[in-house]
C-alpha positions, 0 to 999 in steps of 0.5 A: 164730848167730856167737858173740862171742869177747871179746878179751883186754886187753893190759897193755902199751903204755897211758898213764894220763892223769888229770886234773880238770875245772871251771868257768873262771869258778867254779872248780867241779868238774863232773861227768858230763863227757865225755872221749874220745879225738879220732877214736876212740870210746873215753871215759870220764866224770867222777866226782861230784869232776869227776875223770877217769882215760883209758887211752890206747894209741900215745900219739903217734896218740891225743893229742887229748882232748875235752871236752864238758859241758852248758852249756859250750864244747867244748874240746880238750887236747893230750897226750902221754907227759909229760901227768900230772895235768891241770886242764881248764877249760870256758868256759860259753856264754852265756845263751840265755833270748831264744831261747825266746821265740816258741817257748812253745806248741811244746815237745808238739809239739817232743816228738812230732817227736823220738819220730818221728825215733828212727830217722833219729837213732840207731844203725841197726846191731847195736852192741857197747858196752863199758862200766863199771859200778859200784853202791854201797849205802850204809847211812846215811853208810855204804858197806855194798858196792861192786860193779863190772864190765866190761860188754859190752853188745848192743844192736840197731838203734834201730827195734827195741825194747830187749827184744832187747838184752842185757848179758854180764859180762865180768869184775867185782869187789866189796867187801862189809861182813861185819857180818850186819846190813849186808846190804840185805834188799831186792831193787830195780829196778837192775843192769847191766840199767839200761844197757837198762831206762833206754834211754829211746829205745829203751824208749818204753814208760817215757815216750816211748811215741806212745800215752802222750804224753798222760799229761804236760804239757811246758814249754818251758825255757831252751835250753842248748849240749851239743857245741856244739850248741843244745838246746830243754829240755822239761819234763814232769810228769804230767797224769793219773792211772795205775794206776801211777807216772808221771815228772817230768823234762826232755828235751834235744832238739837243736833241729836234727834233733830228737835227744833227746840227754839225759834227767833223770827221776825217779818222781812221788812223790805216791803212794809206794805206786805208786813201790814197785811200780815199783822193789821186787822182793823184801822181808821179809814182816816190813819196810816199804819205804819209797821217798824219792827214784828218780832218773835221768839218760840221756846219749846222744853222736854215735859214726859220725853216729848217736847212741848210749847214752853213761851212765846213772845211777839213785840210790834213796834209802829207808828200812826199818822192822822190825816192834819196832824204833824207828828206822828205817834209811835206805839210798843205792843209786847205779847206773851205766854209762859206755861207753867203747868201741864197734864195729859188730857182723855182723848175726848176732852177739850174746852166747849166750844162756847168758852173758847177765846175768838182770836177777833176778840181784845182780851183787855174787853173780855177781863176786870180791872186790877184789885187786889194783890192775891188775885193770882192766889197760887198760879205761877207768873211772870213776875213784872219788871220794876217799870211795869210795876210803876206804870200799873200804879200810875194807871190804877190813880188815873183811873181812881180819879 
């Protein structure tokens, strides 16, 4: 087997274009708005601010920006070495609620055609994906640790399952409270590996499996334009009962070729028991877990006329109890993975098997603490709220002290 080399990024010739994206006519930031450089398939995404941040390289060739959100008309801006910050506003499209109509006893069916179409619809090639990814734990109101990394990502063609994709850390940093009683006790379903866990095309076995099809009820919703494109919106919930948590969510499929192209999601939380086993993975013996919230969102994109995974985000919300103890302690832990790049791989080409992240692993033990403001050097990010900003900083005193 060829062994990947991974190159070194250069420092130089890269142009920082930052900017901020919102509603024309509400003025409302958005966020999970993609960015990407016209022609190429580098990106990045908003953050919970709608703001962005794009690296860009030989300024005069790569000076398109493209800008795509759910419900919205694309748009593209024009940039060059004198673009600083920019304020991008998006058109919705109009209201679709007729188009649905004659459609109401279809959406099972409409669910079905694009599970058989995952193979004419989605990458057929070995992929290398780069990504960005970053987790947060907050304690209360509270950032408790910060933790990113550069993710180089193997996933192989679509007709195969995610369970020959792999994750390698490139290079990562992180930021943690030095208070003894900050430090989370709880190991969760998460980590880098969510970027093949959540891979919900190409892991069936978490919704999408033909066999299980069954288990959920589907209901056909407004239709919306993503990339200009019109998208039935099924909804799902469970009709049956498992020896295990099923979900409640909405597919985006695209009403011409059947591509799921989105995924919103969340753990039926009506036996907390099963949404337990299906998350935790390590505990004290002397705790009691318990789960409030599992939430998650997949976005798929167009990269070389098939389709790829483009961001996945999972948010955790639970509390803990200690035996002798009165109150009990909530907790937030915020996962996820944008892609910002992409190449075709040789067919034996993967990541050593030694440098492959274990998914039983914390990245937060794996990466260095934070330094120095260009450790990113030219890789694309998600570029952080303010209250990020604040908390890394807060964190980086504490444990200066």
């Amino acid at each position: 087997a060829t062994t990947i080399v991974w190159g070194q990024q250069s420092t130089q010739d890269f142009i920082t274009i930052k900017g901020v994206v919102k509603d024309k006519k509400s003025n409302k930031t958005l966020e999970y708005t993609n960015i990407s450089i016209a022609n190429t398939n580098i990106g990045t995404i908003t953050n919970s601010n709608g703001e962005f941040s794009i690296k860009v390289k030989d300024i005069n060739k790569n000076n398109t920006l493209n800008v795509t959100n759910i419900g919205y008309i694309n748009t593209s801006v024009q940039i060059d070495a004198n673009t600083t910050d920019l304020t991008i506003l998006l058109t919705p499209h109009p209201n679709l609620l007729s188009e649905i109509t004659v459609l109401a006893t279809e959406a099972y069916n409409i669910v079905r055609r694009a599970v058989e179409k995952v193979e004419d619809n989605y990458s057929n090639n070995n992929t290398y994906l780069t990504g960005f990814y970053r987790e947060t734990i907050k304690k209360r109101r509270n950032y408790i640790n910060v933790s990113e990394a550069i993710v180089e990502i193997h996933k192989t063609p679509y007709k195969i399952d995610a369970s020959r994709d792999a994750i390698q850390i490139y290079k990562g940093r992180r930021v943690i409270s030095p208070n003894p009683n900050d430090t989370l006790m709880v190991k969760l379903l998460g980590g880098p590996n969510l970027a093949v866990f959540l891979d919900i095309v190409k892991n069936p076995n978490l919704i999408l499996d033909k066999n299980t099809l069954a288990h959920y009820s589907y209901t056909l919703l407004e239709p919306v334009n993503i990339d200009n494109r019109l998208h039935y919106v099924v909804k799902f919930t469970p009709q049956v009962v498992m020896p295990y948590a099923l979900h409640i969510g909405k597919l985006y499929i695209d009403r011409e070729n059947y591509t799921i192209s989105r995924a919103e999601f969340s753990l039926d939380m009506n036996d907390r028991n099963k949404a337990t086993q299906a998350i935790l993975r390590k505990k004290p013996s002397s705790m009691r877990f318990r789960p409030e919230e599992i939430s998650f969102l997949v976005n798929y994109k167009e990269r070389d006329g098939r389709m790829q995974l483009n961001y996945v985000r999972s948010e955790i919300r639970f509390k803990c109890d200690w035996r002798r103890r009165l109150f009990s302690t909530n907790y937030t832990v915020v996962s996820e993975t944008v892609i910002t790049n992409s190449r075709t791989l040789a067919a034996n080409e993967r990541i050593p098997v030694r440098d492959r992240f274990n998914p039983k692993h914390s990245l937060s033990d794996k990466v260095q603490n934070f330094y120095d403001k260009d450790f990113w050097e030219d890789y694309n990010i998600i570029e952080p709220e303010e209250s990020l900003e604040l908390a890394v900083d807060r964190l980086k005193k504490e444990n200066s002290k």
